[in-house]
N, C-alpha and C positions, 0 to 999 in steps of 0.2 A: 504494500500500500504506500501512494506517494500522499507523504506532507506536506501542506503548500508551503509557500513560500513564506507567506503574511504569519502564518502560527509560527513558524521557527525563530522569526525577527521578533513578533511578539513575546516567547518565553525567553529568547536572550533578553530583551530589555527588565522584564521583569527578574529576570534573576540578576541582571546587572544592581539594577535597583534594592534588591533584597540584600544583596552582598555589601551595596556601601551603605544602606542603614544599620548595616551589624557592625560597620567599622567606624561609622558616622561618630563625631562627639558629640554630645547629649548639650543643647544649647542652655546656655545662662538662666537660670529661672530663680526668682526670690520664693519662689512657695514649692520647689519641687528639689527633691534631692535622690542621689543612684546609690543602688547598696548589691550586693551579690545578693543574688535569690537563692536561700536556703536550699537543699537537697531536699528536702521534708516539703516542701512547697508543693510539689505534685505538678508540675509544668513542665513542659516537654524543655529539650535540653536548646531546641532552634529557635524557643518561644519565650518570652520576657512575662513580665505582670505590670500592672497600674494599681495603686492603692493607693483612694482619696481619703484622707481624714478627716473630721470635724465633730460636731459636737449632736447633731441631730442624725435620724435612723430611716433618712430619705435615699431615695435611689439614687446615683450614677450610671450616663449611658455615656456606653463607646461609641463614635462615629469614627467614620472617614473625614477627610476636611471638606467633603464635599454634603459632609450631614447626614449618609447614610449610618445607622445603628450595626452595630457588632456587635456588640452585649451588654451586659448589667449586673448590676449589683447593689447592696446596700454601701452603705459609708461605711470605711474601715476593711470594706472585701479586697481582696488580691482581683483583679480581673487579666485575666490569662489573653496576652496579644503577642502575635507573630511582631518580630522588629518594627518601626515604621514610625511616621508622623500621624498621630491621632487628636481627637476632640472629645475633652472631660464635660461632660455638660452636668449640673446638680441644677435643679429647677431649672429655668432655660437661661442660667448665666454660664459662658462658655470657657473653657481656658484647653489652650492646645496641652497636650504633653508628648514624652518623647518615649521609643519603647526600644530595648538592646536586648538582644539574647542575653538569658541566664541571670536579667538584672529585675530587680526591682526599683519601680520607678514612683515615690513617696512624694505625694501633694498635700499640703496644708489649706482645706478649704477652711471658713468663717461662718459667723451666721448672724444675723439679725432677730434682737424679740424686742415688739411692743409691748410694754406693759400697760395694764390699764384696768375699770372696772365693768365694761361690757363684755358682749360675746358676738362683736361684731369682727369682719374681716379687716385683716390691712394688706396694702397692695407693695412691692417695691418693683420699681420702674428703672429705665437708664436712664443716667440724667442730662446727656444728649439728647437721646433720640424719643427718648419718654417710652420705649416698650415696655409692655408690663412682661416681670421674669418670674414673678413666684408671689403667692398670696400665700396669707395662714389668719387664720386665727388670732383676735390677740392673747395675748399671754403664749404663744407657742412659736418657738423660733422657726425660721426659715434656712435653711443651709444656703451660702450664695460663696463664689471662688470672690477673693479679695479685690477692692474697689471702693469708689465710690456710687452710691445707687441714690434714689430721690424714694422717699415711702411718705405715702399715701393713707390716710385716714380719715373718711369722711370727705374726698377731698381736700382736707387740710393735707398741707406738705413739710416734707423737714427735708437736709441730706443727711446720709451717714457715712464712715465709712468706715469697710469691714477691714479687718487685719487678719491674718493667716490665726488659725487656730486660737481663733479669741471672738467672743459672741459679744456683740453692738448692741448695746439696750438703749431704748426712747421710751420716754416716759409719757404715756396719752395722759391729758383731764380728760375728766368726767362734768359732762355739761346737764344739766336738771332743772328744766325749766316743769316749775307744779303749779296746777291747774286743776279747776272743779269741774272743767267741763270736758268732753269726748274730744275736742280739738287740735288741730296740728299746731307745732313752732318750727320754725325755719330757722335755718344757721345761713347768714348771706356774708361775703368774703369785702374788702372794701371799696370795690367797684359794685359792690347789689349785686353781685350772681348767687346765684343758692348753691349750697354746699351738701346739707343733709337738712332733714325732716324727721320731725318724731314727733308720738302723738304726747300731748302735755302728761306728766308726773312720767314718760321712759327716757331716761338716759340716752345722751348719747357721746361717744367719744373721740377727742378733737386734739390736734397736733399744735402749739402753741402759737400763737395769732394774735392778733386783734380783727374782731367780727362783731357781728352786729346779730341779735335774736329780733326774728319777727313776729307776731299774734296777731292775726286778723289784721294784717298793714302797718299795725303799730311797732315801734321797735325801740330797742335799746342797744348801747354799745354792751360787747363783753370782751374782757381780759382774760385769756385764755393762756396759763403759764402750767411749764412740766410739771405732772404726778398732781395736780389740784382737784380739786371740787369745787364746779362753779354753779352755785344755785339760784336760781330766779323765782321768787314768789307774784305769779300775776293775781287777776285780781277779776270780777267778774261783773256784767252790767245783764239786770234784767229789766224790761218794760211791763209790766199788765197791765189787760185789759182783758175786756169780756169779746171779742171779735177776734177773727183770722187775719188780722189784716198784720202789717211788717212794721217795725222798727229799724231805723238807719243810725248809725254812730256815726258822726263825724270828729273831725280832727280841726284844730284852734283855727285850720284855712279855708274850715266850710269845705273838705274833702272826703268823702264816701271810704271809712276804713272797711267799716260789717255791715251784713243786714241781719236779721231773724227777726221769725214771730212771733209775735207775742207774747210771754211768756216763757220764752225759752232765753238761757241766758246763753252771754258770747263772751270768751277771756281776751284781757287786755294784759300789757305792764302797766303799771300804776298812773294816776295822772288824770289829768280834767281833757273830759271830752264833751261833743252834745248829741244830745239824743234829737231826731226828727221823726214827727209823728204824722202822717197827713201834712204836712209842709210848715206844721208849729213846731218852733224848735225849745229845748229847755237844756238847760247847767247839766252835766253827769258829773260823776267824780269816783275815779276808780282807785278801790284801797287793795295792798296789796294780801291775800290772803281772806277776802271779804269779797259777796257779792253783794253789790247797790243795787237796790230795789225802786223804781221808780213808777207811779201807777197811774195813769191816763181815767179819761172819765170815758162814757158811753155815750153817743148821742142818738135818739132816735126821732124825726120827721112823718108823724102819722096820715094819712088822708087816702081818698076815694083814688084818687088821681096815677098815672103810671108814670110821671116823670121824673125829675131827679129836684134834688134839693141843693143849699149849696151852702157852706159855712165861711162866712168873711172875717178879716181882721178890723180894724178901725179905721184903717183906709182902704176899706172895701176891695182889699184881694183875696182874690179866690184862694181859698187852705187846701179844701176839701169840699166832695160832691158824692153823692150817697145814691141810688134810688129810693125813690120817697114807699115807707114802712121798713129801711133796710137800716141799720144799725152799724155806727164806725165811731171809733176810738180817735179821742183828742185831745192833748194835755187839759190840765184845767184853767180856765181864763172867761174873759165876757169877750160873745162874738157875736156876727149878724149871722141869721138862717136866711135866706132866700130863695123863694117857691116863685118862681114866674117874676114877674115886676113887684111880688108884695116881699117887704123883710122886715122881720121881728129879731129884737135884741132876745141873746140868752147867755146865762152865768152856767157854764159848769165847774162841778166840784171835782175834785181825783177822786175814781172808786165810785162816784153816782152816777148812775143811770138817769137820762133827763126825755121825755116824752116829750115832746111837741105835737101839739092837734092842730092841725092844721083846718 
């Protein structure tokens, strides 16, 4: 049988190849060091090993440089490679290493833990190109080859860097904004982007900053320093009345923060707001750890007629418009009713219901 020509050029190069990575020097590296491979190793005599060390019980994978897999193992394994230039990867952070017959080839990887008091993820990224190389848990380290990396919490950011055989601690706060009611808070970075969400009284935890917490549009700054507890006690606003109709909180610039029903309350941070009721507006004042209670009176417009009714101020603008037998909430104050071209003055109280017979 004839061999072509192309395989015989091919297996000389490859054995060219083979021959000077066996005789090749092992290039300079700060985290990799060559030792004789024991006898007891169990490796063929043509065949070298890689062992990465560190401090966590994650895998390592063999590649080619081209990123094809060869094997694995845990951290601390011998993995068995013919001579050659390979690729250590532990999470997807990469370092080349070098392989020689009969040697053993010893890398000191690192690792990263957040510490903190959630059981949220954190991310670490490069800090270049910003790829994400490996998430955990916090409180549980990440093995990563030495570097520096950018980690990621909540969107908050920090850098680190790791050093050969020695584990990089960051210290998350704990951010606790408590609340009496079902509602979200927002964490917004100092351009107003949002960072994380959580619903009022669950924690969440933040990488050191200055940010700003939001409640229903309202906000506050917060100071965000390593291993703290940072707590916010908001405060809550409700309106009654006997009707379905809405309540609007604004802000000192006549700004729409919440709406809700009646009845139902909406959390704030602390601080003077106004309630609008039907287009009356009145003082709120929001305490922190306390819900304000504020209560509207009922108006009702009786008669034969299918039209609508209309409740004026002193200078005859229109507040609110009802159909006539239908009932709507309005702070308490003296106002005009008007049915058609006829208006009668009326006094409501907070909490009373006022009849009009028209």
């Amino acid at each position: 049988m004839t061999v072509p020509i192309a395989k015989i050029r091919g297996a000389l190069a490859l054995s060219f190849l083979f021959a000077a990575s066996c005789t090749k020097a092992p290039p300079d590296d700060p985290i990799c060091s060559y030792e004789p491979l024991p006898e007891t190793a169990g490796v063929p005599a043509e065949q070298g090993a890689v062992m990465i060390s560190g401090s966590t019980n994650e895998y390592i994978h063999l590649t080619d440089p081209a990123g094809k897999q060869l094997t694995s193992g845990r951290v601390g394994a011998a993995l068995k490679a013919k001579p050659g230039e390979y690729r250590a990867r532990l999470n997807s952070s990469i370092h080349p290493v070098f392989v020689r017959a009969k040697t053993l080839t010893k890398c000191a990887a690192g690792a990263v833990l957040i510490s903190g008091g959630t059981d949220e993820y954190y991310y670490v990224h490069e800090v270049a190109a910003g790829t994400q190389l490996a998430s955990s848990k916090i409180g549980q380290a990440a093995g990563l080859f030495p570097g520096k990396y950018r980690i990621l919490v909540n969107r908050t950011s920090a850098e680190v860097e790791i050093k050969p055989g020695a584990v990089s601690e960051l210290k998350a706060a704990l951010l606790l904004a408590r609340g009496s009611t079902d509602e979200y808070y927002y964490v917004l970075d100092s351009a107003g982007t949002q960072l994380a969400s959580s619903k009022l009284s669950a924690p969440l935890s933040l990488l050191p900053a200055k940010l700003t917490l939001k409640i229903n549009n309202a906000t506050a700054p917060l100071e965000i320093t390593p291993g703290a507890t940072v707590e916010l006690q908001t405060g809550a606003l409700m309106v009654r009345g006997t009707t379905d109709e809405y309540y609007y909180v604004l802000d000192a610039a006549g700004n729409q923060l919440a709406s809700s029903k009646l009845n139902q309350a909406v959390s704030f941070v602390a601080g003077a707001y106004t309630v609008r009721v039907n287009n009356v507006k009145m003082p709120a004042k929001v305490e922190a750890g306390k819900t304000s209670e504020y209560q509207t009176a009922t108006l009702t417009v009786k008669a034969s007629a299918n039209n609508y009714y209309y409740v004026l101020d002193a200078n005859g603008t229109n507040l609110a418009s009802k159909r006539l037998n239908e009932s709507l909430a309005i702070p308490e104050g003296s106002y005009s009713v008007k049915v058609g071209d006829d208006t009668r003055p009326v006094t409501l109280s907070a909490t009373k219901t006022v009849v009009v017979n028209w």
